[in-house]
C-alpha positions in Angstrom: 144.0 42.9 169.0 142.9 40.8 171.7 145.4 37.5 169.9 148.1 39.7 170.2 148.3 40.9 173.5 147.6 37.7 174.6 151.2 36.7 173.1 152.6 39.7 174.5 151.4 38.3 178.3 152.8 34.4 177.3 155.7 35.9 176.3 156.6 37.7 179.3 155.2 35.1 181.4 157.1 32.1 180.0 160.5 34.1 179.2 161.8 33.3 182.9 161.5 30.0 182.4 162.3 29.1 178.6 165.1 30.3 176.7 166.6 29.7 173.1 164.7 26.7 170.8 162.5 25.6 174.1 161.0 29.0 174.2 160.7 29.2 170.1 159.4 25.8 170.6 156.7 26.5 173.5 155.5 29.8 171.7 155.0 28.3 168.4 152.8 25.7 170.2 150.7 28.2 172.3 150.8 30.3 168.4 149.6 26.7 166.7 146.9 26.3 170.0 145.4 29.7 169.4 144.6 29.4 166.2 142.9 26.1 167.1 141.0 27.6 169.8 139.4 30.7 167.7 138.7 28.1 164.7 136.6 26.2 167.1 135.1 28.9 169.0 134.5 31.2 166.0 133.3 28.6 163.2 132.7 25.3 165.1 135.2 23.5 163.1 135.1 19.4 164.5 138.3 18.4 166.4 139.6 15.7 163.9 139.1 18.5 161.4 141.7 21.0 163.2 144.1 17.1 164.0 144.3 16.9 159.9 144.3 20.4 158.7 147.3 23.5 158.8 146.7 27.2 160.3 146.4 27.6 156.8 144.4 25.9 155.4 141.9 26.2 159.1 141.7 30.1 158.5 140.8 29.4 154.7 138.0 26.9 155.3 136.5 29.3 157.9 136.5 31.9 155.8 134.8 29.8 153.2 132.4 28.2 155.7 131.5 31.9 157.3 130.1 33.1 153.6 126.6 30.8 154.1 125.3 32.2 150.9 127.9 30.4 149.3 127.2 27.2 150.9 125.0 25.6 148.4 124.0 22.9 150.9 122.3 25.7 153.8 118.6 27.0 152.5 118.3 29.4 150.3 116.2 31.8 152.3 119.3 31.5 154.6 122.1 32.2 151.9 119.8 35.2 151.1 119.9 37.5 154.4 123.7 36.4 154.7 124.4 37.9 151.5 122.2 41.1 151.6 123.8 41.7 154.9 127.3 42.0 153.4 126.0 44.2 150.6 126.7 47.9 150.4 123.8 50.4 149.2 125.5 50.3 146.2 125.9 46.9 145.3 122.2 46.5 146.2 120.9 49.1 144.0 123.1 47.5 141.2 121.0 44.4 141.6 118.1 46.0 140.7 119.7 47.8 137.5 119.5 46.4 134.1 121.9 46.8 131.0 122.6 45.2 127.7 124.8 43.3 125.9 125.3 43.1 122.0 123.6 44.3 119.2 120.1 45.8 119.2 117.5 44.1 117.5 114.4 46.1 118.4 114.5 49.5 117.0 111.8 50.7 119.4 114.6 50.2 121.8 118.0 52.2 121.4 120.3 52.8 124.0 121.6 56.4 124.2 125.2 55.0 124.9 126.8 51.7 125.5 128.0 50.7 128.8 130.8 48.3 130.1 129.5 45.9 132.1 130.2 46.5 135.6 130.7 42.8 137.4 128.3 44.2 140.0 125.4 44.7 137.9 122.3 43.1 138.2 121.0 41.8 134.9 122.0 41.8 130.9 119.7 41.9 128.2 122.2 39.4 126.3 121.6 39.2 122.7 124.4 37.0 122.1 124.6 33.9 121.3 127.6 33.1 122.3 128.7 31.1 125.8 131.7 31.9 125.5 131.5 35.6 125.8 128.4 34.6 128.3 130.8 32.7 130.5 134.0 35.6 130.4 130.7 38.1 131.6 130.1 35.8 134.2 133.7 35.6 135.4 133.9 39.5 135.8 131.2 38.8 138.0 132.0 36.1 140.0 135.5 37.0 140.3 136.1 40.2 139.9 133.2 42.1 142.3 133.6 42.0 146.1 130.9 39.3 146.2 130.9 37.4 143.6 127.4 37.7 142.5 126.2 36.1 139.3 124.7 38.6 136.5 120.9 36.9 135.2 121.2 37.0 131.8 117.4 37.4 130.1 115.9 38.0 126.3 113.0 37.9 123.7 112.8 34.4 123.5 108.8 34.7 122.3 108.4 31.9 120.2 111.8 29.8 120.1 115.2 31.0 120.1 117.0 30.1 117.0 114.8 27.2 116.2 111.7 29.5 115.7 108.4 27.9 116.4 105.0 29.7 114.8 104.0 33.6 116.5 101.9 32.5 119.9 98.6 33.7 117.9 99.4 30.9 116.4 100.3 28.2 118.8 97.0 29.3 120.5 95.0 28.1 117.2 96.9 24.8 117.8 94.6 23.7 121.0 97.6 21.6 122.1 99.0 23.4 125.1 101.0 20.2 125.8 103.1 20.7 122.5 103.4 24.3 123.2 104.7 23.4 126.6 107.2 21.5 124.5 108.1 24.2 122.2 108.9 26.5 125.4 110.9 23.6 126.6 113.4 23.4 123.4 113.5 27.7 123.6 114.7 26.8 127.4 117.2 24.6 126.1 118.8 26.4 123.1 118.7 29.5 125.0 120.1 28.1 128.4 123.3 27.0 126.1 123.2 30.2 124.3 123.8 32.0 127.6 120.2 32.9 128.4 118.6 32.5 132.2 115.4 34.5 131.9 113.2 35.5 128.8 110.6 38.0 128.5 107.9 35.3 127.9 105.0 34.5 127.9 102.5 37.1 126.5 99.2 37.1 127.9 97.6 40.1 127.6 93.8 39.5 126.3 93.7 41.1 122.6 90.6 42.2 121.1 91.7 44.9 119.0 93.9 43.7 115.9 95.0 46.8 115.1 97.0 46.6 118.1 100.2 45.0 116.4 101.2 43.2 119.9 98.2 40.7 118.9 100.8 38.1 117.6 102.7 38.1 121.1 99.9 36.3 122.7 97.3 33.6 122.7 94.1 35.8 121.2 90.9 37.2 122.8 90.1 34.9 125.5 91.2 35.0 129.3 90.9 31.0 129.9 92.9 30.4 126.5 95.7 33.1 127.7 96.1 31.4 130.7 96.0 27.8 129.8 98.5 28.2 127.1 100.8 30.9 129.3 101.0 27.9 132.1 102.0 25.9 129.2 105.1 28.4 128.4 105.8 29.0 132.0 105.9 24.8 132.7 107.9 24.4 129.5 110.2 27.0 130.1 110.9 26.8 133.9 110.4 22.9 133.6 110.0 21.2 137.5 112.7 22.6 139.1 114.3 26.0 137.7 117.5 24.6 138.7 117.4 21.9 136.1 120.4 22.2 133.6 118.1 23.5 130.7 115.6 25.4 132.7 115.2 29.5 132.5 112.8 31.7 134.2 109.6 32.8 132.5 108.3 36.5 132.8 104.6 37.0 132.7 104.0 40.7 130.5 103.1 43.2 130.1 101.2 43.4 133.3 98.7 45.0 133.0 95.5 46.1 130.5 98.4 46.7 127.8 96.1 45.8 124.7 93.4 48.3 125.9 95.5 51.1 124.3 93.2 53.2 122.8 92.8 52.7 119.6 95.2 49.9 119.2 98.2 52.6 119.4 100.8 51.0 121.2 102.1 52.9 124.5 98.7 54.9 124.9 96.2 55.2 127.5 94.1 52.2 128.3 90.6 53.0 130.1 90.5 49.5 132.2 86.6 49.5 134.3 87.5 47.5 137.5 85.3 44.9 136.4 87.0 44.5 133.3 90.1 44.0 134.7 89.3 41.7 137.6 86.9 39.8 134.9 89.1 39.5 131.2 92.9 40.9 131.9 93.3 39.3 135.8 92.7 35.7 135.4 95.8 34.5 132.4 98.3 36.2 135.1 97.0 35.0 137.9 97.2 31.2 136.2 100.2 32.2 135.4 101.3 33.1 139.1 99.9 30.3 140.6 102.0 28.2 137.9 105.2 29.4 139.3 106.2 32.0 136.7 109.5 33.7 138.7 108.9 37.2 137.1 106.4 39.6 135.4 107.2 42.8 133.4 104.9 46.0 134.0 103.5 47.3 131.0 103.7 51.3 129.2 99.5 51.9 129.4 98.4 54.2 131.5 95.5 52.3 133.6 92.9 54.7 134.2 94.8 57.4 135.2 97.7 55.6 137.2 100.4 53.9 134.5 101.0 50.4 135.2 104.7 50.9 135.9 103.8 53.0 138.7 100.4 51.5 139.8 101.0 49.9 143.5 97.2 48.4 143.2 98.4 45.9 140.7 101.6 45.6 141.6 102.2 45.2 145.1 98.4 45.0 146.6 97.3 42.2 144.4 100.9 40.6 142.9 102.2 40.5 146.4 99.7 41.0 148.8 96.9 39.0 147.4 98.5 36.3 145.1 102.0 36.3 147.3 104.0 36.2 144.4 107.6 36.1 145.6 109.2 36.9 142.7 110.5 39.9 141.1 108.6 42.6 138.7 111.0 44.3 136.1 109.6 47.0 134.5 109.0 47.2 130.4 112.3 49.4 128.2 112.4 52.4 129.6 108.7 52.5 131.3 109.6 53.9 134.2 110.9 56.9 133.0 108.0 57.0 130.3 106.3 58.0 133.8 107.4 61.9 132.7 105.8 62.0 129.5 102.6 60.3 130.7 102.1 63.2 132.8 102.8 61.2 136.2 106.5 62.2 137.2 108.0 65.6 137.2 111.2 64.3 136.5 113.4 61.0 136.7 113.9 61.1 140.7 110.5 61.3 141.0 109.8 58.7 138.3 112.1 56.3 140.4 110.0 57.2 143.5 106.9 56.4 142.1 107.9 53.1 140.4 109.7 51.8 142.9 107.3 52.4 145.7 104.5 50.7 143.9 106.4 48.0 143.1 108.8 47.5 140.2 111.9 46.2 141.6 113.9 46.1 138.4 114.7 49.3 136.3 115.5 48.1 132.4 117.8 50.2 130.8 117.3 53.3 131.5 119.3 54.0 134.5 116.7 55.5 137.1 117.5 53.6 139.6 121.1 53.7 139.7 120.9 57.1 139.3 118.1 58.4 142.0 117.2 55.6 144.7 120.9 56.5 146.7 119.6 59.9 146.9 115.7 58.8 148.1 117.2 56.9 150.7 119.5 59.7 152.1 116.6 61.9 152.4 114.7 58.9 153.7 112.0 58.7 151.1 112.6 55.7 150.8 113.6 52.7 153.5 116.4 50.5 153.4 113.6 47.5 154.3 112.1 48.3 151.0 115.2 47.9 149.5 116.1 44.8 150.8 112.6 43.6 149.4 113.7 44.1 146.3 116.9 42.7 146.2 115.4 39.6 147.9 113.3 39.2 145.4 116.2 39.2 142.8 118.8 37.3 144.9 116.1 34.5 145.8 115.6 34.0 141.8 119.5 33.7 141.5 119.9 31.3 143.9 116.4 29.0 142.0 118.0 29.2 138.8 121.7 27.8 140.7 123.6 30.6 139.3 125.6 31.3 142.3 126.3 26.9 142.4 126.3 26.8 138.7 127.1 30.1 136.8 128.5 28.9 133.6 127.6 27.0 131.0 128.6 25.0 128.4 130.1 25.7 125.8 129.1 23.8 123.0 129.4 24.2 119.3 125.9 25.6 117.9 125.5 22.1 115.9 125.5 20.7 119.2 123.0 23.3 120.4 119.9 24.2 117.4 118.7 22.5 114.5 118.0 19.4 116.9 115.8 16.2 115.5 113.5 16.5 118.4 113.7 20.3 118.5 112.8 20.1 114.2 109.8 17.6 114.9 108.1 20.1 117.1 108.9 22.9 114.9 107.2 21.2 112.1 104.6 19.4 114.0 103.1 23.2 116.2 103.0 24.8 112.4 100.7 21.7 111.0 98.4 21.5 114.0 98.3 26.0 114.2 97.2 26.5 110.8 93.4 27.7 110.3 91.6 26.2 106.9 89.0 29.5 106.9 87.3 27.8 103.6 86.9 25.0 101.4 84.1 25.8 99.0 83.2 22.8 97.0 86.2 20.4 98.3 88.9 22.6 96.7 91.1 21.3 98.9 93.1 18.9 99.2 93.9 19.8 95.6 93.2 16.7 93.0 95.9 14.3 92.3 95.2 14.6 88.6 96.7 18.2 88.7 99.5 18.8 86.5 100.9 22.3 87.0 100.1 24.5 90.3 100.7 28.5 90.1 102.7 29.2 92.8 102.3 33.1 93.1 102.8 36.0 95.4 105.1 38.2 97.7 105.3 35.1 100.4 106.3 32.1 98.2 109.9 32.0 98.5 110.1 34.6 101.5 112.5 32.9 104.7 112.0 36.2 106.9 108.8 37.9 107.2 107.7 34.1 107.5 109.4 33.9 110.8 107.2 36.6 112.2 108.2 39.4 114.6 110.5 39.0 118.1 112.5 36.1 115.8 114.9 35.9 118.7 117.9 34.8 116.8 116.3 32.8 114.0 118.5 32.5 110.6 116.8 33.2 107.4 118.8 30.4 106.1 117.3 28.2 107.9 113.9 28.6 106.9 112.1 25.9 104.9 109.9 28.4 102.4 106.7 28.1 101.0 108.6 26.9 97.4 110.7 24.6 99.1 107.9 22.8 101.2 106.1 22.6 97.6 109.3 21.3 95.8 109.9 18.3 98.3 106.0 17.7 98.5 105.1 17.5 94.8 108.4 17.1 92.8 108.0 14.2 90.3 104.4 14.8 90.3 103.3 18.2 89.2 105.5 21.1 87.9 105.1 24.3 89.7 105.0 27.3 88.1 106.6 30.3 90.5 106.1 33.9 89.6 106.3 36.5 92.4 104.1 39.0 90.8 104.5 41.6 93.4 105.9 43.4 96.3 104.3 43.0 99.6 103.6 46.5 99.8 104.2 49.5 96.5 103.2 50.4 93.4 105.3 48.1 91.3 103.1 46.1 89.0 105.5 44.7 86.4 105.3 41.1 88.2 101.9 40.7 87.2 102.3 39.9 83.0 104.6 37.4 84.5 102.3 35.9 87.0 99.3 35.9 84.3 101.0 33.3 82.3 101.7 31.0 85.1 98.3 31.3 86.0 97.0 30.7 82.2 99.3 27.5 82.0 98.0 25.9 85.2 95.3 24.0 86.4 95.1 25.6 89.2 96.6 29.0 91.3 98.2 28.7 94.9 98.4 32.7 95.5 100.3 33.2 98.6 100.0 36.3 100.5 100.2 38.6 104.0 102.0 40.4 105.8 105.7 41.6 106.6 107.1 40.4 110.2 107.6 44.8 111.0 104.0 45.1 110.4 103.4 43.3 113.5 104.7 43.1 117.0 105.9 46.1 119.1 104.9 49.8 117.7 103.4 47.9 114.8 99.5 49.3 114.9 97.8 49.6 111.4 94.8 51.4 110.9 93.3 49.2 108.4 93.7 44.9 108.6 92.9 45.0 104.8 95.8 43.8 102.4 97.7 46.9 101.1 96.3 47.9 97.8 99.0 45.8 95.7 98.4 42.6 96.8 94.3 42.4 96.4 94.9 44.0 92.7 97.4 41.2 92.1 94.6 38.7 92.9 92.2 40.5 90.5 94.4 40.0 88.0 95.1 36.2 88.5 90.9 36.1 89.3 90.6 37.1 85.5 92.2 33.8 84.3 89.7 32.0 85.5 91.6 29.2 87.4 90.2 28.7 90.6 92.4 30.6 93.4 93.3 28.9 97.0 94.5 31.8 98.7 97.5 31.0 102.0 97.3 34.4 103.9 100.6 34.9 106.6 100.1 37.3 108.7 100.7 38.5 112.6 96.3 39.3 113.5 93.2 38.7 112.1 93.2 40.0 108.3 90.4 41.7 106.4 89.3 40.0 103.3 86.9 41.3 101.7 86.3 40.1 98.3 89.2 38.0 98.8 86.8 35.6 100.6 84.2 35.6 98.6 86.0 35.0 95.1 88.4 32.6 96.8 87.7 28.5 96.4 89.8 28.0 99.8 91.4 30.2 102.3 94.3 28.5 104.6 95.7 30.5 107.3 99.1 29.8 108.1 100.0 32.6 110.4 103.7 33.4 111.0 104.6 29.8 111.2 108.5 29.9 112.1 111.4 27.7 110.0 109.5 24.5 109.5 105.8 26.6 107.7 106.9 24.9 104.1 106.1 21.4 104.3 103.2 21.9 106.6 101.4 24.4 104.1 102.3 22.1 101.1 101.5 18.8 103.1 97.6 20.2 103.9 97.4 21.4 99.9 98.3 18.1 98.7 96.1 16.4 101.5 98.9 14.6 103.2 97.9 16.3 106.1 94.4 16.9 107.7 94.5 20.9 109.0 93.3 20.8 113.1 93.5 24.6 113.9 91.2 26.4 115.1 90.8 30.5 115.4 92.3 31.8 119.2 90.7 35.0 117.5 87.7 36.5 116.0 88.4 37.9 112.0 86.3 41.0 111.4 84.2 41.6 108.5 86.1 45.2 108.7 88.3 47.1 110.3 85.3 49.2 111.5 83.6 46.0 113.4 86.4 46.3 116.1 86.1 45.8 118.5 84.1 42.3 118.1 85.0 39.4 119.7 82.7 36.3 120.9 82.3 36.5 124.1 80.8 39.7 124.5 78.5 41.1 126.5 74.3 41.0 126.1 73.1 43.4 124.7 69.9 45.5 125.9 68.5 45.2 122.3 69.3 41.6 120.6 68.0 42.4 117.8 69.0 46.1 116.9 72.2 48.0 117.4 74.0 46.9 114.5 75.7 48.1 111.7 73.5 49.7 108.6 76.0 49.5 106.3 77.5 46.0 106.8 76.5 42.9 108.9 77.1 42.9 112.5 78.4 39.3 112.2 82.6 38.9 111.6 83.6 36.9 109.2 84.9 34.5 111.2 84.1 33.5 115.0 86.9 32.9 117.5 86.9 28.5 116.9 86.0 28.2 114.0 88.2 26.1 111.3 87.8 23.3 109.0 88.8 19.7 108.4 89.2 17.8 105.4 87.0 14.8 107.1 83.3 16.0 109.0 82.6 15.3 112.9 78.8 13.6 114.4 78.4 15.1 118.1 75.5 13.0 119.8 73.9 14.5 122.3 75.3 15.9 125.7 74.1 14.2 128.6 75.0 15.2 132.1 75.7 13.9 135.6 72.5 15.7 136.6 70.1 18.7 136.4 70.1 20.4 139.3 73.6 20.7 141.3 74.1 21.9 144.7 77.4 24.5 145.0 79.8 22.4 146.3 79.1 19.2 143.8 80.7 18.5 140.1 78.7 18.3 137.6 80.2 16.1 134.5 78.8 17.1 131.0 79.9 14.5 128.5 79.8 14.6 124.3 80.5 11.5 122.3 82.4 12.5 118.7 82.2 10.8 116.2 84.8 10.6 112.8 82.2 10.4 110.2 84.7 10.9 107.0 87.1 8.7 105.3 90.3 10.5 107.0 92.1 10.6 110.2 91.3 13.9 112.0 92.1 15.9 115.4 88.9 17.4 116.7 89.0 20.1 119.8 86.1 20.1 121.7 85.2 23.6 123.1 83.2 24.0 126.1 81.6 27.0 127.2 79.3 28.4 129.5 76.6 30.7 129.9 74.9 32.3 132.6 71.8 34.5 131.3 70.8 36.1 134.5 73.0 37.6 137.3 74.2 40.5 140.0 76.8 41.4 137.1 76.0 40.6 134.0 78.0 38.3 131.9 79.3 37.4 128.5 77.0 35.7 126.3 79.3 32.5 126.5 82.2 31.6 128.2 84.9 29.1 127.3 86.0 27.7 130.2 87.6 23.9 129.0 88.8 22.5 125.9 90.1 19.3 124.6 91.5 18.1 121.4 91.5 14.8 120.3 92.9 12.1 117.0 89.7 10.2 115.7 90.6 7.7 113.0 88.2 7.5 110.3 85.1 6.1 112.0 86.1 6.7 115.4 83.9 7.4 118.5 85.3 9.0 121.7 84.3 10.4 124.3 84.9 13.7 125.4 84.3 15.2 129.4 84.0 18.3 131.5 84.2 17.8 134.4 82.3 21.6 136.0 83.7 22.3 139.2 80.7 25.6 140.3 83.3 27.8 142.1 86.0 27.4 139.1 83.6 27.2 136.5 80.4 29.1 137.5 81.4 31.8 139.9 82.3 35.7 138.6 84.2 38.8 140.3 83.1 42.1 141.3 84.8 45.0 141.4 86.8 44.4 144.0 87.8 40.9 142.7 85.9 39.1 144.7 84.0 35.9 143.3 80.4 35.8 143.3 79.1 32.2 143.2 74.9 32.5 142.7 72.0 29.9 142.0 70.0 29.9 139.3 70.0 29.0 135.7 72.9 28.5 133.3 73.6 26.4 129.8 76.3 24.6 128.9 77.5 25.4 125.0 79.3 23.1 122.8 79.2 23.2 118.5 75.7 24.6 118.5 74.3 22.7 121.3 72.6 24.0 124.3 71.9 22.3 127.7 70.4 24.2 130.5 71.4 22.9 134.6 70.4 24.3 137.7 72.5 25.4 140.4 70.7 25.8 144.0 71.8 26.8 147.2 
């Protein structure tokens, strides 16, 4: 308005004294002038600029240069308030909405309807694998919405994403959080060119209760393990910077308590003692925090009486408040409006009230927020500075990742993308180095060379999808090298195999078994492989028994009458049961759910090629009824009674124990000293030694214990491990280095570390030193 009449007053100013092309002429100056004058005043736009540039082109690039959060060269903190304050209510609220994409692969997840994707929305669940639909997504987004603000595309990527690396449970047993890190990194990758920003990953929810099927999602029953190898994830998936080409965002979960569910039922109440979760479920997520992970997921429990999708303690007094995590929380499918049936919202406004308030700033799937958090702000129950939190939080990981720089990717052809030589060698080398030897009575294995024919038996041998374990992301059956076919490559030309299935994983149907007799009878020895299907594990996946169904422990009887002696591989997603399986087998292996590249490394540590390094993350009862046990418990008032009468108290395997086909000498710990003051190291040293005649990885385990103190404490405490190759007759040394506050000091209630002289021991394979620590 103002330009205008401005031309109005030149124009009757000048007309007395210009007529015909000199007026035209003066006024299209003075037109030209003007819009010189507002670019300069308006967007600073340099004089030589405005010498070389049209109108045109002058109003375009200061329309361009006004939109900062566009401008990938101003901070991002900057780019963010300019954006938000161009947003509607709408579009903000959209941001903090998730939907999906393609085809369900969880049934515990079903949508009630499909929805087109709105180019304003926040966030896909994208279960494609396709870029090229990724990238026309993107488009809608960037080109068709007002702002052009890019969708984040996340997904189960658990344990690989089409190259499928072994369950975490697993990985944990490995000890090598630097090849896990790697594992995570190739996930990144194959899921970054897949279409894939964000995975729900990594798991580190403390599990002591195998029943609980969610077991195999994380690293076992130890808080220093979770949160070593869930740093590992979080590095290899978010690599240095998360703008890197191959870099996604990691998403701590399922924050927090989850695996408390009572009685291993999945989505139940979990009664979580402030101690207890400042002392075992706090300190993997906090790791994982101070690691960098950009997001955590709340969980379904119910934590003491306030649900962890609604619990403002957890979410926003410690996540924000206390650890000043700057990221987003998104909540689990459909948890906030599992607030209703929990008893804790009346109805789905309310639900959205109570969830977002605490904390949640991302609804998954099921609509609350798009649907309620309009209305809470009109009746001001809600602020629109709490809003703007939240979409903050979102925006500022949009702008890490370089989505609104960056937001497509490329599309290459899926030889280009999985499958890769690098991406294989990791595969093969996590399931080697993750696999447990449980037994080995009288050197059964590495099986003879003078074997003829092995009985390869059982449900597992030539199985390519229960191997891969659950949450397979988009793994390929085809692509799975089986049990059989890792035996083929490793022993063809040298000993026949003899396959017979002999039964179902699960059923009645014996007529396998005649069949798997005579293979046995023929044989020199019997290879039974059995376990577990992937469903029977994972999410909603709680068993009340961790025995073998009925089938499979009758098929061994059966092959146990031929006399042949029986190396049993169990796969499986927790800690099995194994009653007189363990006692009547010569050798157990545990090969967990080892991904696409489990048949070589099974067959390679039967024929002896390789030397078996893993080590249990977590404890195998005797019995179901043992549970919970797990090592690091707490003391008990009478040492010496309170166990079972009918069965022994002791598991039948600890958390770190596993066997190697060479033996290990420790020599005696020495330390730096005897008595440390609270602010000096102490260094505790080992020297290991490779007494046998093979190459071997050894992992050193250090723990603590503290017998006397204001809270009492577990009666050992890993708190550093390290894992080393010996050659055969090889001496290293291996150090831990105690730093008193880190290593030594304990919460309260309230979170708050106690650090108190006295006594303690440091533990390592059976050895005890005591050390003083004075005021």
């Amino acid at each position: 308005m103002y330009r205008k009449s401005l031309f109005k007053n030149i124009w009757r100013t000048t007309s007395p004294f210009c007529s015909g092309q000199n007026r035209y002429s003066f006024i299209k100056a003075l037109k030209y002038a003007s819009f010189l004058i507002a670019a300069v005043s308006t967007f600073s736009v340099s004089y030589r600029q405005i010498n070389v540039q049209t109108p045109k082109k002058i109003q375009e690039s200061a329309k361009r240069s006004a939109l900062v959060y566009k401008n990938k060269n101003i901070p991002i903190n900057q780019r963010i308030e300019d954006l938000l304050r161009r947003m509607t209510i709408e579009e903000k609220i959209l941001q903090m909405t998730q939907w999906t994409y393609g085809k369900n692969a969880n049934a515990n997840n079903i949508e009630a309807s499909k929805k087109a994707v709105r180019p304003e929305i926040g966030s896909l669940i994208y279960r494609s694998v396709n870029p090229v639909y990724r990238n026309e997504i993107m488009r809608k987004a960037m080109e068709q919405s007002r702002l052009g603000i890019p969708i984040l595309m996340g997904f189960d990527v658990i344990h690989g994403f089409r190259t499928i690396y072994p369950i975490p449970l697993a990985q944990a047993c490995s000890w090598n959080p630097n090849l896990v890190a790697k594992a995570a990194a190739v996930a990144a990758k194959e899921s970054k060119l897949s279409g894939v920003d964000w995975t729900f990953s990594p798991m580190i929810d403390v599990a002591r209760d195998p029943r609980w099927g969610r077991v195999a999602e994380g690293y076992g029953e130890d808080p220093y393990t979770n949160a070593v190898f869930g740093v590992a994830s979080v590095k290899g998936y978010q690599g240095k910077n998360l703008s890197d080409t191959f870099s996604i965002a990691a998403c701590l979960k399922h924050y927090i308590g989850y695996s408390l569910s009572e009685g291993g039922r999945d989505y139940h109440y979990a009664d979580v003692s402030a101690q207890t979760l400042w002392d075992t479920f706090m300190p993997p997520y906090e790791a994982g925090v101070k690691a960098g992970a950009a997001t955590l997921m709340s969980a379904f429990n119910d934590i003491s009486g306030v649900p962890a999708s609604a619990n403002h303690f957890t979410l926003t007094d410690i996540l924000k408040q206390r650890w000043k995590h700057d990221g987003f929380v998104v909540s689990d499918w459909g948890s906030i409006e599992n607030l209703i049936p929990q008893g804790f919202a009346k109805d789905r406004k309310d639900a959205a009230l109570k969830s977002f308030t605490a904390g949640v700033e991302m609804d998954m799937v099921d609509n609350i927020y798009a649907d309620n958090l309009p209305l809470l702000l009109k009746e001001h129950r809600i602020s629109m500075k709490q809003v703007d939190d939240a979409v903050r939080r979102i925006l500022r990981l949009k702008f890490k990742l370089g989505l609104f720089d960056k937001p497509y990717v490329e599309e290459l052809p899926e030889k280009d993308r999985y499958y890769q030589p690098e991406s294989m060698a990791i595969a093969r080398k996590l399931a080697e180095e993750s696999m447990v030897l449980l037994k080995n009575d009288g050197q059964t294995l590495p099986i003879a060379h003078n074997i003829k024919q092995i009985a390869l038996i059982g449900p597992m041998v030539k199985d390519s999808i229960n191997i891969m374990g659950s949450w397979e992301g988009q793994g390929m059956p085809s692509s799975v090298e089986t049990i059989f076919d890792g035996f083929k490559k490793e022993f063809q030309g040298k000993t026949t195999l003899n396959f017979a299935k002999g039964c179902d994983f699960d059923g009645d149907d014996e007529s396998g078994f005649n069949e798997a007799s005579i293979a046995a009878k023929k044989s020199d020895i019997i290879v039974l492989c059995l376990g577990e299907m992937e469903k029977w594990s994972g999410e909603n996946a709680t068993r009340s028994t961790l025995a073998l169904p009925v089938i499979q422990q009758h098929l061994f009887s059966i092959l146990k009458q031929s006399g042949k002696p029986i190396i049993l591989i169990i796969s499986n997603g927790r800690p099995i049961e194994l009653g007189s399986l363990n006692r009547l087998s010569g050798a157990i292996l545990e090969i967990w759910q080892p991904g696409i590249a489990g048949g070589s490394a099974v067959a390679g540590i039967i024929s002896g090629r390789l030397n078996p390094s893993g080590k249990l993350a977590i404890t195998f009862p005797l019995t179901t009824g043992q549970i919970p046990t797990y090592y690091n418990m707490r003391q008990s008032a009478r040492p010496k009674l309170g166990g079972y009468q009918d069965i022994s108290s002791e598991p039948n395997y600890w958390f770190g124990h596993g066997l190697s086909y060479t033996t290990f000498s420790y020599s005696k710990i020495t330390l730096s000293d005897s008595i440390i003051s609270k602010n000096k190291n102490l260094i505790a040293r080992v020297e290991i030694t490779n007494t046998g005649l093979r190459d071997g990885k050894e992992t050193a385990m250090w723990f603590i214990s503290d017998p006397v103190a204001s809270v009492t404490r577990p009666v050992k405490e890993l708190k550093f491990f390290e894992k080393k190759n010996l050659k055969a007759g090889e001496k290293q040394t291996f150090q831990f280095e105690i730093d008193p506050i880190r290593d030594l000091s304990f919460p309260d209630a309230n979170g708050v570390r106690h650090l108190e002289s006295g006594e303690f021991y440091i533990m390592l394979n059976e050895q005890k030193v005591k050390f003083e620590l004075v005021d």
